[in-house]
C-alpha positions in Angstrom: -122.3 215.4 125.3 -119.4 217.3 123.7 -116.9 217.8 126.0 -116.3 221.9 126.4 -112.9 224.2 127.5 -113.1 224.1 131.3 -109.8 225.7 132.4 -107.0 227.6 130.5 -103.7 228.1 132.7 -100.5 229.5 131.2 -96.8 229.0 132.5 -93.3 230.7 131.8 -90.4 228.5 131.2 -87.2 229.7 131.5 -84.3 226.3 129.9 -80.7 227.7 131.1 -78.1 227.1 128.1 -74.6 227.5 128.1 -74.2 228.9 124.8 -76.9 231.5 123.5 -78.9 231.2 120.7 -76.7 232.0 117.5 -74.0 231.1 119.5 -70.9 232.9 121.2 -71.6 236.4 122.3 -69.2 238.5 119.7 -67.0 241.6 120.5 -68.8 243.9 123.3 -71.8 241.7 123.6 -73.5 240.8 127.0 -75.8 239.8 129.3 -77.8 241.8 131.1 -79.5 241.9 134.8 -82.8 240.1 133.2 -80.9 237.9 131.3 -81.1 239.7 127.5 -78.3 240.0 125.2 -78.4 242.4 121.7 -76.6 241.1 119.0 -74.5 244.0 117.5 -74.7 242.8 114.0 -78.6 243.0 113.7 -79.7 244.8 116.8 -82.0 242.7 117.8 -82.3 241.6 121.7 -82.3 237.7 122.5 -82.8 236.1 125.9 -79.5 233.7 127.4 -82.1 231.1 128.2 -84.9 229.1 126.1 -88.0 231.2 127.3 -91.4 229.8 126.0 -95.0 230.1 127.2 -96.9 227.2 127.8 -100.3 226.8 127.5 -103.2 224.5 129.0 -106.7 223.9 127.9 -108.7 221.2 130.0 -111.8 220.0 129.1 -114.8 219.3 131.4 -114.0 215.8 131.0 -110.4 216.2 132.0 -108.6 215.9 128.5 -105.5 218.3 128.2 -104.7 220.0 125.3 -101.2 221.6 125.4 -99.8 225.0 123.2 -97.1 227.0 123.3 -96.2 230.5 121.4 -93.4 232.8 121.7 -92.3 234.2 125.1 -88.4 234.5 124.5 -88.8 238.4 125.1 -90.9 239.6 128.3 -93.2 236.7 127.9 -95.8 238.4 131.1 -97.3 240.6 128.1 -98.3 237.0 126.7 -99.6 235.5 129.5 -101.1 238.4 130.9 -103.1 239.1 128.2 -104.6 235.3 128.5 -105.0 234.8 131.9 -106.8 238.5 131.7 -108.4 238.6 128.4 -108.6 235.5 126.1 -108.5 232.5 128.6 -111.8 233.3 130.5 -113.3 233.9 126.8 -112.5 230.3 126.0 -114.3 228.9 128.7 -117.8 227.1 127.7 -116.1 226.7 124.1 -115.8 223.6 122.1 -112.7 222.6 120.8 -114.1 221.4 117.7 -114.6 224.9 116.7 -110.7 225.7 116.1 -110.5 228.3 113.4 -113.9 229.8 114.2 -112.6 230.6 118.1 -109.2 231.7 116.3 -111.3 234.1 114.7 -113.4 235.4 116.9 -110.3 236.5 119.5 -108.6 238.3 116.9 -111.4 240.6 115.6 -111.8 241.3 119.7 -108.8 244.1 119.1 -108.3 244.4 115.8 -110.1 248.5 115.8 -107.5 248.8 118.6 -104.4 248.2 116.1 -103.8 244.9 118.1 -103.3 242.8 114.5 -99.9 241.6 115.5 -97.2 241.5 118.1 -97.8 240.2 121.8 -101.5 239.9 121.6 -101.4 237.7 118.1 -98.9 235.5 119.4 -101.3 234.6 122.8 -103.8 233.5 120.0 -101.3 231.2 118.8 -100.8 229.4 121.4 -104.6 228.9 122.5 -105.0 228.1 118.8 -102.5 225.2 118.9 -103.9 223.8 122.4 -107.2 224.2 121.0 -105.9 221.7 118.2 -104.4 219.1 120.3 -107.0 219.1 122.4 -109.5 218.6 119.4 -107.3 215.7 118.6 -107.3 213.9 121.5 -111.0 214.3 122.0 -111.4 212.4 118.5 -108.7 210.1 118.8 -106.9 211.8 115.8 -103.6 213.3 115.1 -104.0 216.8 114.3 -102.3 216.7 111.0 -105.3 214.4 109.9 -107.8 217.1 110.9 -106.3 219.2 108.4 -107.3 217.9 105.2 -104.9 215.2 104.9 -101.4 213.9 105.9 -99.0 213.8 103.0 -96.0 212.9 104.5 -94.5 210.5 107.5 -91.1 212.9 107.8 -90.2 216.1 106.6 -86.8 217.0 105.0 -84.6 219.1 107.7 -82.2 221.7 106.9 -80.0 222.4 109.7 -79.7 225.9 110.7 -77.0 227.8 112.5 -73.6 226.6 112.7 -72.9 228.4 116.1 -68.7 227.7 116.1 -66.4 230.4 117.1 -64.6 230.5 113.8 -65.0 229.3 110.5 -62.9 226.9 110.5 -65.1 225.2 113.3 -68.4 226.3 111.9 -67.5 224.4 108.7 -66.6 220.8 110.9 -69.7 221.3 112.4 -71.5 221.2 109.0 -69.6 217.8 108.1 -70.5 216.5 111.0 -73.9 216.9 110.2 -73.3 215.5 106.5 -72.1 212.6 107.8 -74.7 211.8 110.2 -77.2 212.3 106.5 -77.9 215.8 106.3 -77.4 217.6 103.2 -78.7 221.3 103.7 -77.5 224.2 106.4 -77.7 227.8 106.9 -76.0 230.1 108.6 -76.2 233.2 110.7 -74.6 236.7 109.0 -75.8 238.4 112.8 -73.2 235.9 113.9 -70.9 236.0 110.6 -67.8 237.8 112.5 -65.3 236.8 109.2 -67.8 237.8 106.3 -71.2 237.1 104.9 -69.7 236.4 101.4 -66.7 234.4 102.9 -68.8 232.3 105.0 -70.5 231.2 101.9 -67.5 230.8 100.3 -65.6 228.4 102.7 -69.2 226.3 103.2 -69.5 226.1 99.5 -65.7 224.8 98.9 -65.8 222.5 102.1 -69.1 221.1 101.9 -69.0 220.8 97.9 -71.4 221.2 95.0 -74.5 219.0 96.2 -75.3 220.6 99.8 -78.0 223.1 99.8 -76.5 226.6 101.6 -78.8 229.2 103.0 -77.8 232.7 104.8 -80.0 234.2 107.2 -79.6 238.4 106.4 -81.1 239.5 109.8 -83.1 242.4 108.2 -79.5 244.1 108.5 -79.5 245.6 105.0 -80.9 248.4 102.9 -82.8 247.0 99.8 -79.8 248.3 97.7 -77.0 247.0 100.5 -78.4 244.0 99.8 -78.8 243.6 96.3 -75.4 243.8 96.3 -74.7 241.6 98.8 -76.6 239.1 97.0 -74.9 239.6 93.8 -71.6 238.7 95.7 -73.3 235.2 97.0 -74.8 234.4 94.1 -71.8 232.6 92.2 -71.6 230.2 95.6 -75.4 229.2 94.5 -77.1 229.4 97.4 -80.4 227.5 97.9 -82.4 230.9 99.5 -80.9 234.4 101.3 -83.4 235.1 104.3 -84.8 238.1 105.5 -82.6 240.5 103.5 -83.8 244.0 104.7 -86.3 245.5 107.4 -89.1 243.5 108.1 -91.5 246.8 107.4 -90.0 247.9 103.8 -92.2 246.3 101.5 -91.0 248.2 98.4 -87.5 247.3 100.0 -88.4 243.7 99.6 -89.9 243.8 96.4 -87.4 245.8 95.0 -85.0 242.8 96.0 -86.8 240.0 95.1 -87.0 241.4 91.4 -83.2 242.4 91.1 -81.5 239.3 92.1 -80.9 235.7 90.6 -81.4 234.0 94.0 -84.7 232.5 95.6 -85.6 234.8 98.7 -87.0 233.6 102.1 -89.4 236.2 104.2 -91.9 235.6 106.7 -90.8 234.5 110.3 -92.2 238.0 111.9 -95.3 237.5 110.5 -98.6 236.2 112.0 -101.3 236.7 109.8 -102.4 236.2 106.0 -103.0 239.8 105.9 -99.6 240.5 106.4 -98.3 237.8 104.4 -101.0 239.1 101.4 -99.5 242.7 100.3 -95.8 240.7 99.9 -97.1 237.9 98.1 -98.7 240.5 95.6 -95.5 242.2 95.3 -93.0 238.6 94.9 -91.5 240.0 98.1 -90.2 236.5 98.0 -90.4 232.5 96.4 -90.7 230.5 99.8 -92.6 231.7 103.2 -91.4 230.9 106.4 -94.4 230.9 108.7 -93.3 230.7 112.3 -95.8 228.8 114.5 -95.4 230.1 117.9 -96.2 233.6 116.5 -99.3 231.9 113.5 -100.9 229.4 115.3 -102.3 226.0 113.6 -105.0 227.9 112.0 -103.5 231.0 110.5 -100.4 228.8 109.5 -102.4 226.8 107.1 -104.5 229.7 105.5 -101.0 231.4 105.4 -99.5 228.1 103.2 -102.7 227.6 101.1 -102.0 231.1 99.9 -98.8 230.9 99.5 -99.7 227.7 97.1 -102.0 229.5 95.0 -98.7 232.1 93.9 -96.8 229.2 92.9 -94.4 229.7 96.1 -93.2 227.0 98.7 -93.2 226.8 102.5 -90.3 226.5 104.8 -91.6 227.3 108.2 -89.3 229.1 110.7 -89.0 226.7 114.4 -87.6 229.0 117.0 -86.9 228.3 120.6 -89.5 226.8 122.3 -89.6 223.1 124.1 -90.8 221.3 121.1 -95.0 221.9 121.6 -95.0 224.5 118.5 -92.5 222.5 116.9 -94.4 219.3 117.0 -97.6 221.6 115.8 -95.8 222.7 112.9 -94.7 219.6 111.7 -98.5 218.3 111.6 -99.0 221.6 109.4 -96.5 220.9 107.4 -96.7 217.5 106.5 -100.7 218.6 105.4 -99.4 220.6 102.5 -98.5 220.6 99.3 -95.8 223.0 99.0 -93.5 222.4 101.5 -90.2 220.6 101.1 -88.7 220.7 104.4 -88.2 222.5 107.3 -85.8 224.2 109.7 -84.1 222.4 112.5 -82.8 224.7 115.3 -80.5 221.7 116.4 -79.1 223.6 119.5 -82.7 224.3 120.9 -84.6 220.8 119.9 -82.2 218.5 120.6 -81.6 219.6 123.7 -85.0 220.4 124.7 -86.5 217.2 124.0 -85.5 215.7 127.2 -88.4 217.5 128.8 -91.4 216.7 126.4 -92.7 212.9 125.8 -92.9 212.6 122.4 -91.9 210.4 119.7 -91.3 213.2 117.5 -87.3 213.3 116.5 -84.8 214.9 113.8 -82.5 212.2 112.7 -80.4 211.4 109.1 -81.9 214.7 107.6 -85.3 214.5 108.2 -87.7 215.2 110.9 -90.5 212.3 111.7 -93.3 213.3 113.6 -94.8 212.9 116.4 -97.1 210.1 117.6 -100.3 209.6 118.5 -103.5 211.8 118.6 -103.8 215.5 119.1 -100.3 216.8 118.7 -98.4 214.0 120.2 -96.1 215.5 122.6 -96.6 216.9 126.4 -94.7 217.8 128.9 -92.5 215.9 130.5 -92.6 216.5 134.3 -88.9 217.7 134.7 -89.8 220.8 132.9 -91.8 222.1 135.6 -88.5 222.9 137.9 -88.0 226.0 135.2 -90.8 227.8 135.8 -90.5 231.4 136.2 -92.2 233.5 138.6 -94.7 235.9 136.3 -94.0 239.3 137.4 -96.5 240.6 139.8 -98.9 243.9 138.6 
């Protein structure tokens, strides 16, 4: 008998930090009653704490599968719409059947105009417990269910350098060259003493060999940042992320065929369909496929196409406790066109004290986890965050 989806239960967890993400909150920056900040430079809202939404399948012959998507922003529109919609329609399902159930729960709302946003992301995480659990229930690690495992580790870049000034950004990045890491990005939402000059001091303290990246925020017109670009380019950097609004195509395309440098794109993004019309375009070179908002299934159609432009992956790992992270190193190490991989170091170092998990980040690279299915679970400490899901 093929074991079948029995339950599907979803939790919000809530990490307290003392710094936020991106680090210190800059000139007339706070935090509000429910715990959100907006960054000034990029107007976007973050929360003060890790927020994530986990996610458990069990089986009807009590094998777990765990997932977990993105929650950092009123994550009760994510669990409400499993615990009301999707979860009961999982019930009676086999996990074997992982891209066809993907499938099948987004065409539910797609004539709605539900193709992205909240409703995408609580695929995601049903897709990515759906893996692990069809792991487990074959003894296999995920990443050899999905056509092959190419690589032990994956080459880390470390990203955000969250220092109060330069001068302490930059002794951050040695410190990470000399524990073996040889590639960093930084944060222009958080750059308070220049994009350019950022660049500049990383570049003359860190010398010639180190790979630098910028993350843009989206804060740009196409033309504003063009410019901009122009101005980094003589500090070579490796890519320039997310240079203008995340809905300007043209914008995108217009940048990525007026400037010298390699552009990243892609972290807002769930589906191939919106990856397609930028691909078409050379929006970009490398796609940054975020797995908490793709899930397993749409991250690897996402990275096949990507390999059939003649572009590279470099997923996007956001806050979470290390469940989506582990899943998108599986994916990762499955293709062919992926050279490494971000490493939020002030979320997954931290947060692996409440996951059991072999998976780790260590002398540049990231090794992954252990095991079959995914390889990681929660660890029972991690159930003291839970937060209350707001009542209807």
């Amino acid at each position: 008998m093929t074991a079948r989806i029995a339950s599907v239960e979803t939790f919000i967890i809530s990490l307290p930090r003392e710094v936020p993400y991106l680090g210190p909150l800059g000139p007339g920056e706070r935090i509000n009653e429910r715990g959100y900040l907006i960054r000034h430079a990029n107007r976007a809202i973050y929360p003060s704490t890790d927020m994530s939404v986990l996610i458990k399948l069990t089986a009807d012959d009590g094998t777990v599968g765990w997932g977990e998507t993105y929650g950092i922003i009123a994550p009760d529109a994510v669990t409400a719409i499993i615990d009301d919609v999707l979860g009961p329609l999982l019930l009676g399902r086999d996990p074997r059947d992982a891209v066809v159930i993907q499938e099948d729960l987004y065409d539910l709302m797609r004539v709605r105009g539900f193709f992205g946003g909240f409703y995408v992301d609580a695929i995601a995480g049903l897709d990515i417990a759906i893996w692990d659990l069809h792991g487990k229930l074959l003894g296999q690690p995920v990443v050899k269910l999905l056509g092959g495992q190419r690589s032990e580790r994956v080459p880390a870049y470390v990203s955000g350098l969250p220092g109060r000034t330069l001068d302490e950004r930059l002794a951050l990045a040695r410190d990470f060259m000399a524990r073996g890491f040889d590639a960093f990005k930084y944060a222009a939402a958080v750059s308070f003493d220049g994009i350019v000059q950022e660049m500049q001091v990383l570049r003359e303290g860190l010398g010639p060999q180190v790979k630098l990246m910028v993350d843009l925020h989206w804060k740009f017109t196409a033309q504003e940042a063009v410019q901009l670009i122009d101005q980094l380019t003589p500090f070579r950097p490796y890519f320039v992320e997310a240079p203008c609004a995340p809905e300007d195509i043209e914008g995108q395309a217009h940048v990525g065929a007026s400037v010298r440098v390699p552009l990243a794109l892609g972290e807002e993004l769930r589906t191939v369909f919106e990856y397609r019309p930028r691909l078409e375009r050379r929006a970009m070179s490398i796609v940054q496929p975020e797995m908490g908002h793709t899930g397993m299934s749409q991250f690897m159609q996402i990275g096949r196409m990507a390999n059939a432009f003649h572009m590279k992956v470099i997923p996007h790992a956001s806050i979470g406790i290390g469940i989506y992270q582990a899943a998108s190193l599986h994916a990762t190490a499955a293709l062919p066109n992926a050279p490494m991989h971000e490493y939020q170091h002030s979320v997954f170092d931290r947060n692996l004290r409440y996951v059991n998990t072999r998976m780790r980040c260590e002398q540049g690279y990231f090794y992954l986890p252990e095991g079959p299915g995914l390889g990681i679970e929660p660890h029972a400490s991690v159930w003291q965050f839970i937060r209350q899901k707001v009542k209807p």
